[in-house]
C-alpha positions in Angstrom: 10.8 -6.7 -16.2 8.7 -5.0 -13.4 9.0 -6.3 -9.8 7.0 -4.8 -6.6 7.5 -6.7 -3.9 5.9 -6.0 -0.4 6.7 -7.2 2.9 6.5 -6.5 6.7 2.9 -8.5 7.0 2.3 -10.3 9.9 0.2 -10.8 12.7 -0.2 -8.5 15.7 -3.0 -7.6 18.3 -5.7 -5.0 17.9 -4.6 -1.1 18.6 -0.8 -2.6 17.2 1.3 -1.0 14.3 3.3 -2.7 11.5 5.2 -1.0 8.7 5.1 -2.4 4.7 7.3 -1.9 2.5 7.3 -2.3 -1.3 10.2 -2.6 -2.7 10.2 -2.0 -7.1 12.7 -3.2 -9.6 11.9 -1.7 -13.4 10.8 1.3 -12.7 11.2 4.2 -10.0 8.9 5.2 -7.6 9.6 9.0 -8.6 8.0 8.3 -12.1 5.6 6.1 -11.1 2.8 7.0 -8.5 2.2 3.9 -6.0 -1.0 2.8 -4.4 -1.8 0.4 -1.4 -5.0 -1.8 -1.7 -6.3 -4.9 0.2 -8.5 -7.6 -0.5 -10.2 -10.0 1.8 -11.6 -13.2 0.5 -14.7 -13.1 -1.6 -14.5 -9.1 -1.3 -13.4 -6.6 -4.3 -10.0 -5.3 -4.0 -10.0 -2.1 -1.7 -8.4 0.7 -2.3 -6.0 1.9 0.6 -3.7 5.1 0.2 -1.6 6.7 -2.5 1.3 8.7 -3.3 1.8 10.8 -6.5 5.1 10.4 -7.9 5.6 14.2 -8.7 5.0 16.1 -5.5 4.1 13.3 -2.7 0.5 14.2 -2.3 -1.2 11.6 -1.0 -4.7 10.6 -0.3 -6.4 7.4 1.7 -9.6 5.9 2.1 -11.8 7.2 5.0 -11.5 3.6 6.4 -8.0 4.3 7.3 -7.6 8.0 7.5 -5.5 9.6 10.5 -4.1 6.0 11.5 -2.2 4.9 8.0 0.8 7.0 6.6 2.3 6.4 2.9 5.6 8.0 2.4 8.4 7.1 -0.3 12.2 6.7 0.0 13.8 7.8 -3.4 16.9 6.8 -2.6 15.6 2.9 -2.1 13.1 2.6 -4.6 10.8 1.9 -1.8 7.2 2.8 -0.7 6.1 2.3 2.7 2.7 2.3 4.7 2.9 2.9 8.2 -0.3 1.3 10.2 -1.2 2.5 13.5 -4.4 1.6 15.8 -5.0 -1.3 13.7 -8.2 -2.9 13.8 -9.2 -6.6 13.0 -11.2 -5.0 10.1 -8.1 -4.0 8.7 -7.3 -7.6 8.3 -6.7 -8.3 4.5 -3.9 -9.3 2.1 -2.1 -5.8 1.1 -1.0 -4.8 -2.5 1.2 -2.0 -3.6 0.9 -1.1 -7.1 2.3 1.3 -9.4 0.3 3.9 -12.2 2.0 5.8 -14.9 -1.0 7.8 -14.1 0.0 10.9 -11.9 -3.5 10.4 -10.3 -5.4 7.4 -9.4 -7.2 5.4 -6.9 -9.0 2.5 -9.1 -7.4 -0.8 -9.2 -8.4 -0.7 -13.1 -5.8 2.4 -13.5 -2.8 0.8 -12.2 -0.4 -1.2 -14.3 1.5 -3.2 -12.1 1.1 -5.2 -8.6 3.5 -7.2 -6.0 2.3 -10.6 -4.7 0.8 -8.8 -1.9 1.3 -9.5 2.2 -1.2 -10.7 4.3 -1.8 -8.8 7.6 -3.7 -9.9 10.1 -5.3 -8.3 13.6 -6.6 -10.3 16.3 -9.0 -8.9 18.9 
């Protein structure tokens, strides 16, 4: 049975940083490429950042670009997204979720999701 679970959501002030982390049981990380997505109420899901599982490439939306790093560590089984200069537009609930795919970025390609962590930035 597959597991992703995120964490490290919270609240914190505009221009703050917070780290998540998604932590998978099931499956590894290095044979499944991960993405990050968030979802405000009454909005599609929204497609954050990714990591391929064979060589680390990684690509992010424009939205985020140059303020959010995801990275993996192998060794824990755990994908991360580092958010800097957050902005209260960046306020959302935050998914990880993993592809068999070696490439994707739609929410439709991905085969399994956490719970998701709600993050939120106040002005």
């Amino acid at each position: 049975q597959v597991q992703l679970i995120e964490s490290g959501g919270g609240l914190v002030q505009a221009g703050g940083s917070l780290r998540l982390a998604c932590v998978a049981s099931g499956l590894t990380f290095s044979h499944y490429s991960t993405g990050w997505f968030r979802q405000v109420p009454g909005e599609e899901r929204e497609f954050v950042a990714f990591i391929a599982y064979n060589n680390g490439r990684n690509d992010y939306a424009d939205s985020v670009k140059d303020r959010f790093t995801i990275s993996r560590d192998s060794a824990r089984n755990t994908v991360y997204l580092q958010m800097s200069r957050l902005k209260p537009e960046d306020t959302a609930v935050y998914y990880c979720a993993a592809t068999s795919f070696l490439w994707a970025t739609a929410p439709e390609n991905f085969h399994y999701w956490g719970q998701g962590t709600q993050v939120t930035v106040s002005s």
